[in-house]
C-alpha positions as CSV (number, residue, x, y, z in Angstrom):
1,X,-10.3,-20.6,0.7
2,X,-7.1,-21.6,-1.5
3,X,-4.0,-19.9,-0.3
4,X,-3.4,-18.7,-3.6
5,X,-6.4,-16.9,-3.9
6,X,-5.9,-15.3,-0.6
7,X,-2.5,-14.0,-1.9
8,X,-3.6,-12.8,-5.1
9,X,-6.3,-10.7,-3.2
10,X,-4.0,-9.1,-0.9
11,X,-1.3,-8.5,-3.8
12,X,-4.3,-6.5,-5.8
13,X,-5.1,-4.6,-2.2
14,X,-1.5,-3.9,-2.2
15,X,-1.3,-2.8,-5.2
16,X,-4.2,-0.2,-4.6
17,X,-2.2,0.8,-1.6
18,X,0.6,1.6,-3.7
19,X,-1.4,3.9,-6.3
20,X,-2.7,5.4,-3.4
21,X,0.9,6.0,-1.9
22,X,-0.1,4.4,1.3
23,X,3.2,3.0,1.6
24,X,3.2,1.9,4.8
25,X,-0.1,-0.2,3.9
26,X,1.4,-1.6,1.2
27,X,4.6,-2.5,3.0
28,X,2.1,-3.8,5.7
29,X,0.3,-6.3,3.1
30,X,3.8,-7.1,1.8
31,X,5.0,-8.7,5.4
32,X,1.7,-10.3,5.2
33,X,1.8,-12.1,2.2
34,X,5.2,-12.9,2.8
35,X,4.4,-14.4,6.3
36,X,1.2,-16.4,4.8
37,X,3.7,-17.9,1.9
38,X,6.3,-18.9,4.7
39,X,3.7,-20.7,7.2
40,X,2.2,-22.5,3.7
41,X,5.5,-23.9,3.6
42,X,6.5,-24.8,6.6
43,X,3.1,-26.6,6.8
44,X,4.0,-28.4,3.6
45,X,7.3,-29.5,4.9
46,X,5.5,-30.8,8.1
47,X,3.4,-32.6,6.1
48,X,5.6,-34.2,3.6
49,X,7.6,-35.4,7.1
50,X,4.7,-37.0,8.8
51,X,3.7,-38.8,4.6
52,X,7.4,-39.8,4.8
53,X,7.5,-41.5,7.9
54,X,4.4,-43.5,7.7
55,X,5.6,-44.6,3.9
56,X,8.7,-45.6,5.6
57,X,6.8,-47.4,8.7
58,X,4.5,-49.1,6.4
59,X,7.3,-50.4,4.1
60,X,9.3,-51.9,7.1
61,X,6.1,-53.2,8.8
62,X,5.8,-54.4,5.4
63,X,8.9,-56.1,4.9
64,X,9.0,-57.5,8.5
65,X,6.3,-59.5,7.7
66,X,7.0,-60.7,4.1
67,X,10.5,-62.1,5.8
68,X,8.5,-63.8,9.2
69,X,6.3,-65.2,6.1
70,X,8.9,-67.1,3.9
71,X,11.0,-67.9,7.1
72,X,14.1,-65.9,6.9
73,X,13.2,-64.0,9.7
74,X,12.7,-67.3,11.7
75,X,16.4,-68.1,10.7
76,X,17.8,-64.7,11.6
C-alpha cells in the first residue's frame, strides 16, 4: 500500500478522534503519521545516496575505460 494512502487513512481516523474529543488518540495518530512521513524520508535520502554513488561509479568506470581505449591512460 502507497504511503500516501496510509496517511490519508490515519489523518481521517484522526480526525474522527478529534470530533469524538479523544484527544489523546488523536495526538497518538498525530506522532504516528508524523513518524511514518519521517522514516519515508529518510528512506528516500538513503536511496537517492546509494542511485548517486552507483551513477558516479558507473561514470568513472566509464571514463576509465574510454581513456585506457584512445590511449591517454597508457600515457599517463
Amino acid at each position: 500500500m502507497d504511503i500516501r494512502k496510509i496517511v490519508d487513512r490515519l489523518e481521517k481516523l484522526e480526525a474522527k478522534a478529534r470530533d469524538k474529543k479523544q484527544y489523546e488518540l488523536e495526538d497518538s495518530i498525530g506522532i504516528l503519521i508524523e513518524d511514518i512521513i519521517e522514516s519515508d524520508l529518510n528512506e528516500e535520502r538513503k536511496f537517492r545516496k546509494e542511485v548517486s554513488e552507483y551513477i558516479d561509479d558507473k561514470i568513472e568506470k566509464e571514463l576509465v575505460r574510454r581513456a585506457y581505449a584512445s590511449g591517454s591512460m597508457a600515457q599517463a
